[in-house]
C-alpha positions in Angstrom: 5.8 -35.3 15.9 8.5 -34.4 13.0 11.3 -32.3 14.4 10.6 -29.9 11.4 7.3 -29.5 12.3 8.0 -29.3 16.2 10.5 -26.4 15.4 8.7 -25.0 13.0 5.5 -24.8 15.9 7.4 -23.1 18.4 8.3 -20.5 16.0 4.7 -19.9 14.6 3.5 -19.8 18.2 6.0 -16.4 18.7 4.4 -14.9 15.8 1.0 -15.4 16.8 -0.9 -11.8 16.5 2.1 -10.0 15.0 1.7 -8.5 11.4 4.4 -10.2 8.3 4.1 -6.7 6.7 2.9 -5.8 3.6 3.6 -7.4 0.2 3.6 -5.4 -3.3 1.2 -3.9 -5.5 -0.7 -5.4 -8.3 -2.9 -4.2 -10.5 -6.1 -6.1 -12.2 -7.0 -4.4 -15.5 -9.5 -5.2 -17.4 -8.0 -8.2 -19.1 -7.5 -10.1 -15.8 -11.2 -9.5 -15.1 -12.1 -10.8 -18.4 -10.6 -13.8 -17.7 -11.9 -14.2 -14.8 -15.5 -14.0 -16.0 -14.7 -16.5 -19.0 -13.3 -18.6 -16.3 -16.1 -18.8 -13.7 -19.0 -18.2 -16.6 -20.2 -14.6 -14.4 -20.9 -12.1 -16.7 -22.3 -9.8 -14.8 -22.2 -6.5 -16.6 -20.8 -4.5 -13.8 -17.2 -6.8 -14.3 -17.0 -6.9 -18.3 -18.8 -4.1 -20.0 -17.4 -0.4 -19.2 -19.9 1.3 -21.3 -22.6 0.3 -19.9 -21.0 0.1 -16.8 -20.5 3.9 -16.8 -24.6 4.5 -17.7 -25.9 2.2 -15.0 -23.3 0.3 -12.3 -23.1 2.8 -8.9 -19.5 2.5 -9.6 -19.2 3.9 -12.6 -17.0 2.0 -14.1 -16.3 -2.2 -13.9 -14.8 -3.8 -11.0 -13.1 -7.0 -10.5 -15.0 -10.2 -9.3 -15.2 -10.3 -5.1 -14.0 -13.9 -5.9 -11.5 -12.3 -8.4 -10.0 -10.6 -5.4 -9.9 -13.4 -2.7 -8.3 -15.7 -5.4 -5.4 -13.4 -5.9 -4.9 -13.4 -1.9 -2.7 -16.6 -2.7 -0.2 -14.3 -5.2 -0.5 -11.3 -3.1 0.6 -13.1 -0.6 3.7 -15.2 -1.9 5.1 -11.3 -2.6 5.1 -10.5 1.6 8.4 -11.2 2.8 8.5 -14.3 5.7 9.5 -13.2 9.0 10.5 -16.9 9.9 11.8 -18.5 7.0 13.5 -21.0 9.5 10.1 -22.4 9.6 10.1 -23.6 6.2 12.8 -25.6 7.0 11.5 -29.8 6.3 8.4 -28.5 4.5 7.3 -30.9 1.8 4.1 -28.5 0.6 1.3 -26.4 1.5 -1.8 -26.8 0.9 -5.0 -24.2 1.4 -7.2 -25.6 3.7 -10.2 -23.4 3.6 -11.6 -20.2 4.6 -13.5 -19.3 8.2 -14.6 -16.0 7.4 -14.7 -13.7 4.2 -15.9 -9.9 3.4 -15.8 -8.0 0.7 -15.9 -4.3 2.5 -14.9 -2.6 -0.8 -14.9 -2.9 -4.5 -11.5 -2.8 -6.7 -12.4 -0.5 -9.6 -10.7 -2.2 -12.7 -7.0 -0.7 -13.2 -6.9 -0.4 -9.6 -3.5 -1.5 -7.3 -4.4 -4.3 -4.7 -2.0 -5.3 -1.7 -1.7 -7.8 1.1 -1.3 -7.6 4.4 -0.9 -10.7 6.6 -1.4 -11.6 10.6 -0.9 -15.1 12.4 -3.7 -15.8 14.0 -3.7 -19.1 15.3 -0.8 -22.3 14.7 -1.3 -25.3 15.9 -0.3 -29.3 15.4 -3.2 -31.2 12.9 -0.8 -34.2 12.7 2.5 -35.6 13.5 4.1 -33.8 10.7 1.0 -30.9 9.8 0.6 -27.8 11.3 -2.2 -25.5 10.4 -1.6 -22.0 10.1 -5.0 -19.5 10.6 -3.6 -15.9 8.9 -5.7 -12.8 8.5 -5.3 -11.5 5.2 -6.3 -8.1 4.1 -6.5 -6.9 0.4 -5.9 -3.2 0.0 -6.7 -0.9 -2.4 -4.5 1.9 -3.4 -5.6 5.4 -1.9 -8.8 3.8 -0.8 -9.7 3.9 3.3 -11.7 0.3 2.7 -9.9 -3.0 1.9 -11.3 -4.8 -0.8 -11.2 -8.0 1.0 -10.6 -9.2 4.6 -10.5 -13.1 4.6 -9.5 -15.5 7.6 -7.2 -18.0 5.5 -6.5 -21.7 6.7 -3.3 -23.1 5.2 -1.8 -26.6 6.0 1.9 -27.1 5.8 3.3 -30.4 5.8 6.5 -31.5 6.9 9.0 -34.1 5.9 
């Protein structure tokens, strides 16, 4: 095992279960959902036309993509500050693994302020030089009870 990643293990393993916080707000407008729909060719009328949107969607106005949502979990997340940034220490790149479980408990109405919150699940050794990190993220919405999005996130850092 890499001594980077062997430190870098032992401290994961102290956080396992304990919340990093809470990163900052950021708001998807209308644009960003736009975008997104060009992007992913879903044009569902509920994301990209307020109008009509207003008439007939139970929300009453548009609201971002689900997928929209879990996508930003990467950028929401890079904003929460890193309780152990002595475990970055040797760490060549990350790469997202994957995803064991996803919900979508709430929609984000467009113009609305999203958030993440972060907690370790599970750490542990995938290679000599490779630990896997299992985080619960959660996407808030401002001044809403319901997160948007509640996703178990695998990420795969790899060590020089």
């Amino acid at each position: 095992m890499s001594e980077n990643a062997k430190a870098a293990l032992e401290l994961y393993k102290q956080r396992i279960g304990k919340s990093d916080g809470y990163g900052e707000w950021f708001e998807v407008d209308q644009d960003r959902i736009n975008k997104f729909a060009d992007a992913t060719l879903d044009h569902q009328f509920i994301h990209i036309d307020p109008e009509r949107s207003a008439k007939l969607s139970p929300y009453k106005t548009t609201i971002a993509h689900g997928f929209l949502t879990l996508s930003l979990i990467v950028y929401l997340q890079s904003t929460i500050k890193n309780p152990t940034p002595e475990a970055a220490k040797g760490v060549m790149m990350g790469v997202n693994y994957g995803l064991d479980k996803v919900r979508f408990p709430a929609p984000v109405p467009v113009n609305s302020k999203v958030r993440a919150e972060r907690t370790l699940l599970e750490a542990e050794l995938k290679a000599p030089n490779t630990i896997q990190l299992k985080q619960k993220v959660t996407v808030e919405i401002e001044g809403s009870d319901k997160p948007a999005c509640v996703a178990e996130s695998l990420t795969r850092m790899i060590y020089a």
